[in-house]
C-alpha positions in Angstrom: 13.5 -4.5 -45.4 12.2 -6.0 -42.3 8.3 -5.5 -42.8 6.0 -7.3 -40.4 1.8 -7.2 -40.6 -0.3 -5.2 -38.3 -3.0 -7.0 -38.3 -2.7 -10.6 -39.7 -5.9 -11.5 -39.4 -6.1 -9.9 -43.4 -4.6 -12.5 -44.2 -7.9 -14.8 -44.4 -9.2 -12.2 -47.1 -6.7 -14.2 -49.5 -9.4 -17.0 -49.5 -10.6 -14.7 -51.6 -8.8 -16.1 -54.7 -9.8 -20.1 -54.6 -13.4 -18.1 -54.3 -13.3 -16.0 -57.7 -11.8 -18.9 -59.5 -14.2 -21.5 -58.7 -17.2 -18.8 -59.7 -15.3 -18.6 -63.5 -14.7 -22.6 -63.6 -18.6 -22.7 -62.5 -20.0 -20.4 -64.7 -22.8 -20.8 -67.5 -21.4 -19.8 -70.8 -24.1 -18.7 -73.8 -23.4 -20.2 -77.1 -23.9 -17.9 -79.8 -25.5 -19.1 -83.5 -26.2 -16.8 -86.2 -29.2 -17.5 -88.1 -30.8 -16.0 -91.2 -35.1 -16.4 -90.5 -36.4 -16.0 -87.5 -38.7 -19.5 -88.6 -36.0 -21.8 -87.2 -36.9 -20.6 -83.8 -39.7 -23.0 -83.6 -37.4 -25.9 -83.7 -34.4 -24.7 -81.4 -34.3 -27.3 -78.5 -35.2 -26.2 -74.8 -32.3 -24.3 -72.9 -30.7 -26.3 -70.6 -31.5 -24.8 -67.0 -29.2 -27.5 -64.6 -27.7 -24.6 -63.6 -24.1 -24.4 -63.8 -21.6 -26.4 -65.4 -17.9 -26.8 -64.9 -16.3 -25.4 -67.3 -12.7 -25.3 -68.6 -10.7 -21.8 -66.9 -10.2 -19.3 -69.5 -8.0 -16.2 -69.9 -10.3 -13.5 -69.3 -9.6 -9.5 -68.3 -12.3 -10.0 -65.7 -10.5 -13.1 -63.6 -7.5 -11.1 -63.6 -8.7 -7.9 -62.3 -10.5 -10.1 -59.8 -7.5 -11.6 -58.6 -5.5 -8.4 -58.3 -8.4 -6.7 -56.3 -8.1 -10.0 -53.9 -4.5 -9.3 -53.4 -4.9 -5.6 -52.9 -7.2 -6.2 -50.9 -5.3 -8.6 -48.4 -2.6 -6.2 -48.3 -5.1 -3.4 -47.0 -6.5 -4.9 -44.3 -3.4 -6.9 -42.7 -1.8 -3.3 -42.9 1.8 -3.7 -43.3 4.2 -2.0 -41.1 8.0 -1.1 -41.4 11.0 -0.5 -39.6 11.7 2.8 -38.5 15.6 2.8 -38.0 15.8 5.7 -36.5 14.3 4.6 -33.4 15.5 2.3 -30.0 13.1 0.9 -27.5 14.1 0.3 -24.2 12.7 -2.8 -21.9 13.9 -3.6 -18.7 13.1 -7.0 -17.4 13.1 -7.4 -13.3 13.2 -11.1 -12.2 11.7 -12.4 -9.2 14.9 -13.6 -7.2 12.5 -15.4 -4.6 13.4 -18.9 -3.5 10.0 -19.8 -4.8 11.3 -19.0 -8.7 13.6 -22.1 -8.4 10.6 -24.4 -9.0 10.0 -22.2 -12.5 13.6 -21.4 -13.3 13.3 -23.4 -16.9 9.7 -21.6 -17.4 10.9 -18.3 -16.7 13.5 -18.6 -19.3 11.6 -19.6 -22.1 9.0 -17.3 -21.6 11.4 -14.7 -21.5 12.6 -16.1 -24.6 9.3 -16.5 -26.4 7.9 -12.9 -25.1 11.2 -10.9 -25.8 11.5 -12.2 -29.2 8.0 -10.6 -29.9 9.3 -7.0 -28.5 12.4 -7.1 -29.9 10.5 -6.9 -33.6 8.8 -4.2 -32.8 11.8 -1.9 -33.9 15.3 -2.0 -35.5 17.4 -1.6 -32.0 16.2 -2.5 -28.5 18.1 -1.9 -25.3 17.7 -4.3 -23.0 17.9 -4.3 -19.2 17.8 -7.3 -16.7 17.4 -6.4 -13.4 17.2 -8.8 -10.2 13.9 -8.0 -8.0 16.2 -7.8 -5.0 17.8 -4.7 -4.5 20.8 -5.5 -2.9 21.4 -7.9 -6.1 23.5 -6.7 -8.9 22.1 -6.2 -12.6 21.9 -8.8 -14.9 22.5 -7.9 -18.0 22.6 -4.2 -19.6 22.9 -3.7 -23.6 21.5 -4.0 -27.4 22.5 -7.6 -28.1 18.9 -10.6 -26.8 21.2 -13.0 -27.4 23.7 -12.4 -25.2 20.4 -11.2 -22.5 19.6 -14.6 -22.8 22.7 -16.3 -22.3 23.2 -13.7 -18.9 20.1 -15.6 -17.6 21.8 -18.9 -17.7 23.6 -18.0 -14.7 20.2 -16.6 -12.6 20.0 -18.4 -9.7 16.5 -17.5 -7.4 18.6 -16.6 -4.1 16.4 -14.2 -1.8 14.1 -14.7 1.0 10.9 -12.5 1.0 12.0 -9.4 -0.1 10.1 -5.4 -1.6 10.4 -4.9 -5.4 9.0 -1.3 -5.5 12.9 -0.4 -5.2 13.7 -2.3 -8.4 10.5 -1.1 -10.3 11.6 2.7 -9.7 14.8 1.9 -10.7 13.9 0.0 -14.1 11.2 3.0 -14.9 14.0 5.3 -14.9 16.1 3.5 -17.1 13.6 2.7 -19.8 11.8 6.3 -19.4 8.1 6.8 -20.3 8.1 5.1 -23.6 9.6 1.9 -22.5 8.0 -1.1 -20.9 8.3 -2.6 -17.7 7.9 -6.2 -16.8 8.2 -8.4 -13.6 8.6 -12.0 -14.3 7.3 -13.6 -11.7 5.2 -16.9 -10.1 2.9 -15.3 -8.2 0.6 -12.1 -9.7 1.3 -9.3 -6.6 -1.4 -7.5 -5.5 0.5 -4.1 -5.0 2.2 -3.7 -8.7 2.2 -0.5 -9.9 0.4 0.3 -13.0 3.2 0.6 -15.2 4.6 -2.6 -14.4 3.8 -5.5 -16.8 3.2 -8.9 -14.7 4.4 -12.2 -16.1 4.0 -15.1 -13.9 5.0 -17.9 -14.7 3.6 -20.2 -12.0 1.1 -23.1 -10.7 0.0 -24.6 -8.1 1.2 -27.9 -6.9 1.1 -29.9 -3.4 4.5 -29.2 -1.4 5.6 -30.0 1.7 9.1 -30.0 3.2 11.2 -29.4 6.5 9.9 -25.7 8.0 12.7 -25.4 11.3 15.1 -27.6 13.3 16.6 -27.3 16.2 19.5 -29.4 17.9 21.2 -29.0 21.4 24.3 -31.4 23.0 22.7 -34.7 24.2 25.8 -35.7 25.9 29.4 -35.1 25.4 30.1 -36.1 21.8 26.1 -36.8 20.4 24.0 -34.6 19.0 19.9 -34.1 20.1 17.6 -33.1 16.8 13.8 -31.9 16.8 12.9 -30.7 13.3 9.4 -30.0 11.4 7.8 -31.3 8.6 4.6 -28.7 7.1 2.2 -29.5 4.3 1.2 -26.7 2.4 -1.1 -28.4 0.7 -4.8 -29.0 0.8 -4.6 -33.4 0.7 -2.4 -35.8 2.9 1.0 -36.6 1.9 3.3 -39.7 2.8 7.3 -38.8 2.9 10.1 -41.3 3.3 12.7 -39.7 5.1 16.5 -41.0 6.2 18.8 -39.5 8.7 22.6 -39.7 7.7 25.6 -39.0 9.9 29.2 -39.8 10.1 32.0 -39.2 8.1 30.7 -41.6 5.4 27.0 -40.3 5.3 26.0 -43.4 6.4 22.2 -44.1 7.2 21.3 -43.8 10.8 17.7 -44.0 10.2 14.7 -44.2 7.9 11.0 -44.3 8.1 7.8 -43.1 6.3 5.7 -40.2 7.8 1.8 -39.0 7.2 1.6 -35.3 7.0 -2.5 -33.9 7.1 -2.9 -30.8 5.0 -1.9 -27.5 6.2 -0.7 -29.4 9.2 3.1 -29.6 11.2 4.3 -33.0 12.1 8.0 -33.3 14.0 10.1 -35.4 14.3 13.1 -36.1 16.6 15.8 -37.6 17.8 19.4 -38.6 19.2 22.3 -39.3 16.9 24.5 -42.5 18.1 28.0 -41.5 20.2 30.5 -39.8 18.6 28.1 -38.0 15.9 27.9 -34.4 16.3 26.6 -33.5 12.7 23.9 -35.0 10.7 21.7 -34.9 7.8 18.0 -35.2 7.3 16.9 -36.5 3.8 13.6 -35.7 2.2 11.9 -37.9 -0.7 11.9 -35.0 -3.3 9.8 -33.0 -4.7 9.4 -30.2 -7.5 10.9 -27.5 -4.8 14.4 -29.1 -3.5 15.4 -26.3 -1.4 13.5 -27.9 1.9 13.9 -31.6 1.0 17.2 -31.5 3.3 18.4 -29.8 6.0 21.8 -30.1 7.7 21.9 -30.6 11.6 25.2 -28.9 13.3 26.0 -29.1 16.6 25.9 -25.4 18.4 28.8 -24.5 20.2 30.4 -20.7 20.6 33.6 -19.3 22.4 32.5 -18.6 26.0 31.9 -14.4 26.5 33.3 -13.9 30.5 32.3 -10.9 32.1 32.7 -9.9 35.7 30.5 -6.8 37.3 32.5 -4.5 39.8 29.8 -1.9 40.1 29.0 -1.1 43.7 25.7 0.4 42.8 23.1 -1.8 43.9 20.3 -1.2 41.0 23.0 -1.2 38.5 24.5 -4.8 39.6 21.2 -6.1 39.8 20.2 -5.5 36.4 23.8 -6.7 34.8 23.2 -9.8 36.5 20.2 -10.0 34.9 21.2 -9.5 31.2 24.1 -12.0 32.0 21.7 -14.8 32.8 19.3 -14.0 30.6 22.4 -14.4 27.5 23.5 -17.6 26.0 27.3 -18.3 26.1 27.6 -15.6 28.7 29.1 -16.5 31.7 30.9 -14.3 35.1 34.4 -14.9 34.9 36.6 -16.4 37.7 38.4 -13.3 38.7 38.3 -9.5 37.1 41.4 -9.9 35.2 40.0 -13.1 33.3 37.2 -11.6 31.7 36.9 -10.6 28.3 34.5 -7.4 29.0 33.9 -5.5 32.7 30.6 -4.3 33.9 32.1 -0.9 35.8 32.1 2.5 36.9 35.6 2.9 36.4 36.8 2.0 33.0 40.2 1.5 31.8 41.7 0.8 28.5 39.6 -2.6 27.7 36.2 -3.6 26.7 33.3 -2.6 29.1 30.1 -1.6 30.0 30.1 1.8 32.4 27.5 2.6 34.7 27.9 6.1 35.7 27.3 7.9 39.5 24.1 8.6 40.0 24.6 11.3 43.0 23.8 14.8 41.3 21.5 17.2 42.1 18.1 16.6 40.7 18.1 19.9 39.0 21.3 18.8 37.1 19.1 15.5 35.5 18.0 16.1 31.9 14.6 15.4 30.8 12.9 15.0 27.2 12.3 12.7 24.2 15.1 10.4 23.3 16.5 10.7 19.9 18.6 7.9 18.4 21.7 8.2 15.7 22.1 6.0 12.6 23.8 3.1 14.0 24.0 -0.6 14.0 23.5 -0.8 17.6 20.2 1.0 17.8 19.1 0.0 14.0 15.4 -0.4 14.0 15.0 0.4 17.6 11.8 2.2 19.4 13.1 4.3 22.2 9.4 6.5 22.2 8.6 4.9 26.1 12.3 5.1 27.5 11.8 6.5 30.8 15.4 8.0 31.9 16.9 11.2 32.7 20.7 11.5 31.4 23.2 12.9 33.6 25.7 15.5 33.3 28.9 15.2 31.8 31.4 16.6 29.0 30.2 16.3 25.8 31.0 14.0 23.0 34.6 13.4 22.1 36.5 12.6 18.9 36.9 8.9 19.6 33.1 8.5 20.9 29.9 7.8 18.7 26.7 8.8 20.5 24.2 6.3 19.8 20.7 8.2 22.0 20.3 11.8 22.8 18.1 13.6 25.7 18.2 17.2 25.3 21.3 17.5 23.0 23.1 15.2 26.0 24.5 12.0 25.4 22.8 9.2 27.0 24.0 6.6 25.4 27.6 6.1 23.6 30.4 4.2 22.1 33.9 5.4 23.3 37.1 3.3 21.7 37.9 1.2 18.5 38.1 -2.7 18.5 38.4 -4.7 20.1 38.3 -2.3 23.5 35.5 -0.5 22.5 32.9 0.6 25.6 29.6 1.3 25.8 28.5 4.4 28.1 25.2 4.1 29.7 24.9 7.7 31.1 21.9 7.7 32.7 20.3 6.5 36.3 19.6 2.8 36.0 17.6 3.0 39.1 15.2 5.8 38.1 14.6 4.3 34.8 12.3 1.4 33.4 15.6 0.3 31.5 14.7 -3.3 33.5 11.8 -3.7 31.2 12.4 -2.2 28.2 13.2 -4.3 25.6 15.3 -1.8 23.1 18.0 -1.2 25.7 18.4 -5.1 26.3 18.8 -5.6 22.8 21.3 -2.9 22.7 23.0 -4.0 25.4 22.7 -7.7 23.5 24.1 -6.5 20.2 27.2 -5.0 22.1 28.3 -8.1 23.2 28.0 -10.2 20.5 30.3 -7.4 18.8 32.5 -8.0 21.6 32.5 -11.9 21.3 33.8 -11.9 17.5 37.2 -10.8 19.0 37.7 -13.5 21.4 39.1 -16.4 19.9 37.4 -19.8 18.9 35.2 -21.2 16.6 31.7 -21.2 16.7 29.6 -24.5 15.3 25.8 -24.5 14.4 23.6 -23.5 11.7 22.2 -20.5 10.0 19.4 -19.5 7.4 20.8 -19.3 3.4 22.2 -16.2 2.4 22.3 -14.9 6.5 24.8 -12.2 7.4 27.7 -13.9 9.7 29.4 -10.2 10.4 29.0 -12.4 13.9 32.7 -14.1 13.3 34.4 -11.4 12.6 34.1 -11.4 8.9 31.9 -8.2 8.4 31.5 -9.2 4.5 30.7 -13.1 5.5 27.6 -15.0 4.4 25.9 -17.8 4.7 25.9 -20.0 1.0 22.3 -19.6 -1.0 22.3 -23.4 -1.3 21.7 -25.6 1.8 25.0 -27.5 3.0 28.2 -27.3 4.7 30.2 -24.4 5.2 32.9 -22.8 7.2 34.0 -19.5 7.3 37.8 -18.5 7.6 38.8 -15.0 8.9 42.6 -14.1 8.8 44.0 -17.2 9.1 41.5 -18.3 11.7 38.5 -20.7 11.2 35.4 -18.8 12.9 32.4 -20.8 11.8 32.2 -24.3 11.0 28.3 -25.9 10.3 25.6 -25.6 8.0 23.2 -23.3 6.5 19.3 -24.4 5.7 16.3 -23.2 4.1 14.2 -21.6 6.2 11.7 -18.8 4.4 8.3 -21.0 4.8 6.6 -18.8 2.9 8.5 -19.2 0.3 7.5 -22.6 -0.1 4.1 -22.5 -0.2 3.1 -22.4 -4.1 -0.7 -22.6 -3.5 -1.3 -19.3 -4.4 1.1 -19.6 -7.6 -0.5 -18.6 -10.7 0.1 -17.7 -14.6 -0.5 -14.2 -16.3 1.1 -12.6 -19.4 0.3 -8.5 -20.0 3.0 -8.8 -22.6 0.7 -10.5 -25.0 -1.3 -7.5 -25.5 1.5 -5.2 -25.6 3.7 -6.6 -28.2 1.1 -5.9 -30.9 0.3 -2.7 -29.5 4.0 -1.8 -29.4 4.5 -2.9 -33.0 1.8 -0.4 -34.2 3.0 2.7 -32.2 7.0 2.4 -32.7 6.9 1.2 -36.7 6.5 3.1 -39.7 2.6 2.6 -41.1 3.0 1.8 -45.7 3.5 4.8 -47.0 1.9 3.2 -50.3 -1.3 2.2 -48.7 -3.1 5.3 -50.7 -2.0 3.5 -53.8 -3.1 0.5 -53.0 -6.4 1.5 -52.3 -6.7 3.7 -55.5 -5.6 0.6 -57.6 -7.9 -1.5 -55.6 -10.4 0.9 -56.7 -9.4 0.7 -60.2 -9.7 -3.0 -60.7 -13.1 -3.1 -58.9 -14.2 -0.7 -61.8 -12.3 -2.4 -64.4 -13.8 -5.5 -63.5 -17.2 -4.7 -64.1 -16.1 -2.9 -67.2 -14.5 -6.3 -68.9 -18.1 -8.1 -67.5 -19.9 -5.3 -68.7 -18.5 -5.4 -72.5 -18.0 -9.1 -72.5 -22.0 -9.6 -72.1 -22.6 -6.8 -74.6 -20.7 -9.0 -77.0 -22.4 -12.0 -76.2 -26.1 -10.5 -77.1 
């Protein structure tokens, strides 16, 4: 039977026993002579009063009911609690996934350890769930068995940049209902948790610094120009050796020994030698690895030609515009060379249409703009869009309205990949669409759509774990880890270069700290969910009983001894 104590400070009443036997090996005894006169008095030597004298321990009914009221006692106060096997306790445990945790993976785990081993006594079955603090993360681990929750977390890897856990938190309170417990391991204590959320950080504070950006552009055909940063998070001056490698060997280019002031940005840069167009920067490293290094690529992407045959004046001023405001956007040659037209007559390929301006004003709609759930317009403010769409038929099949005036289309998608168009139906002229940012982003988001068809491979870097839908491959990633990487998309290499750390915020740990509200649960838990001893009336009427007995036995001993 799997008993544990409620409160094992009771224990300490056990001292209790060395206590009542050193009072009998201590007491006085009274030797007893029988006598005939009473004249013999006179000359009975002077009682001894030393006090008391050890004494050899003898059976007596008195030690023995003082012993057994000790042990009763003990057992009172530490209150022993059982099992109630009828019962299951749910925990769910959500784990930071932050880059930050990867300086306090090991710690994380054997707190976890240490703190579910405590819970898990507190009944007979416990179902456990393991939840990442990302949302878009899959679970951990989801059953009865700790064991096997532990051996899940082996494979936890901290992979997200700064990221909301509320998501998570309703999500684990559902599974574990109102009885279960909560808790976010974590290495720094959040301001915003929610009250039923038990924090367990698992962090400290320690100096950091590391690379916080980089940036490279061509320096000549075949070389490679590099300007990258180096921050201090922390509040004293640090010296790092650094090395730049390159080459297809890894050899050293370069090495030296920088002084970073706290809370400060020092960069550095340079030119790799001819015939380098890829590099490495090496940190000296520290407890957080993820910005000790950070891979230098070359940027290069296939070439987006576009060629503007719209004879409206306002309109063909403004495409110009967007085209030399782009990177890798360029006019093409002639009409038929380009991969997307700027027009007011579309055909069958990829292009951006204008429409005719010359209606009636009483035909122009006016109103709010409202905006559809779309990639193209996600996270978009169209509130101080100035426009007024034009007439036209309304929406077909094949066409995905993106902004509404009015119930009229203003702006849409007409086509499939890769000779999808965007319709801008309104007057370019009589709108502020020159300075409004939205529209230029929409515009923006349509051609780099349109530049993952053409074919080629684009070099560079990106951040770890950033979406690279950009090549084509809608389900492609960067890796979590900084490095290499190329991405292949039917048959075709579309992105060769590197990925690097890049959430600063992340690495600063000078707000890290410790907490544990699991300590005080765990006891609490074991009280509510077990079964109290159903004997503890007994114990207390016997404990009675040998208090009473006891000075019974003393009682009639003395009465003897007179």
């Amino acid at each position: 039977m799997d008993v544990m104590l409620g409160q094992p400070l009771g224990l300490w009443m056990l001292l209790g026993i060395p206590v009542v036997l050193a009072i009998h090996f201590l007491q006085s005894r009274t030797q007893r002579i029988e006598i005939s006169t009473l004249f013999l008095l006179d000359h009975v030597p002077e009682e001894n009063r030393q006090g008391a004298v050890l004494q050899r321990l003898r059976h007596s009914i008195p030690l023995w009911l003082q012993l057994l009221a000790v042990l009763l006692a003990t057992i009172l106060l530490s209150k022993p609690m059982f099992l109630r096997q009828d019962f299951m306790q749910s925990i769910a445990l959500v784990i930071d996934n932050s880059y930050s945790m990867t300086a306090f993976t090991r710690e994380a785990r054997e707190t976890i350890n240490h703190e579910t081993h405590a819970l898990d006594r507190a009944t007979a079955r416990t179902a456990w769930y393991v939840l990442s603090s990302d949302p878009t993360r899959p679970a951990l681990y989801a059953g009865d068995d700790r064991v096997a929750m532990l051996d899940a977390l082996t494979a936890w890897s901290p992979d997200s940049g700064e990221h909301d856990p509320s998501t998570t938190f309703a999500r684990a309170k559902d599974l574990v209902g109102p009885q279960g417990v909560v808790a976010f391991v974590t290495d720094h204590v959040p301001s915003n948790i929610p009250p039923y959320v038990a924090v367990v950080s698992v962090g400290e504070s320690f100096e950091q610094a590391g690379f916080a950006g980089a940036q490279t552009w061509p320096a000549s055909q075949d070389a490679l120009h590099w300007r990258v940063a180096l921050l201090n998070y922390g509040a004293t001056p640090v010296e790092r050796s650094w090395t730049l490698e390159g080459g297809a060997d890894g050899q050293a280019l370069a090495n030296n020994v920088t002084r970073i002031e706290p809370g400060r940005v020092r960069v550095l840069e340079g030119t790799t030698p001819p015939g380098v167009k890829r590099a490495r920067l090496v940190l000296q490293s520290d407890r957080f690895t993820l910005d000790d290094a950070v891979y230098l690529a070359r940027p290069e992407r296939p070439l987006l030609r576009t060629a503007i045959t719209v004879a409206h004046e306002p309109s063909r001023r403004w495409a110009e515009r967007v085209i030399a405001a782009l990177p890798d956007l360029a006019p093409a040659a002639m009409p038929d060379d380009a991969h997307i037209a700027w027009t007011t007559s579309p055909g069958d390929g990829a292009a951006i249409v204008f429409y005719d301006a010359a209606t009636n004003e009483s035909e122009r709609v006016y109103g709010d703009v409202l905006a559809e759930s779309h990639p193209l317009v996600e996270d978009l403010s169209w509130h101080d869009f100035m426009g007024r769409a034009l007439p036209g038929p309304p929406p077909a099949d094949n066409e995905q309205v993106l902004l509404w005036i009015d119930e009229q289309p203003l702006v849409f998608v007409r086509g499939t990949p890769p000779n999808e168009q965007l319709h801008l139906r309104f007057d370019v002229e009589e709108s502020n669409a020159a300075r409004h940012p939205s529209l230029f982003l929409l515009v923006h988001r349509f051609l780099e759509q349109q530049r993952t068809h053409i074919p080629g491979t684009e070099t560079g870097m990106a951040e770890l774990n950033q979406s690279m839908a950009r090549t084509g491959a809608s389900y492609a990633r960067a890796p979590t880890l900084p490095g290499w990487f190329t991405i292949e998309h039917e048959g075709v290499t579309r992105f060769d270069g590197a990925a690097n750390f890049a959430e600063t915020r992340e690495a600063d740990f000078s707000a890290a700290s410790s907490r544990n509200d699991l300590e005080d649960i765990s006891p609490e838990r074991a009280q509510t969910l077990r079964r109290a001893d159903p004997l503890a009336p007994l114990w207390l009427a016997l404990l009675g009983l040998t208090v009473v007995g006891s000075w019974y036995a003393i009682a009639r001993e003395r009465n003897r001894a007179v």
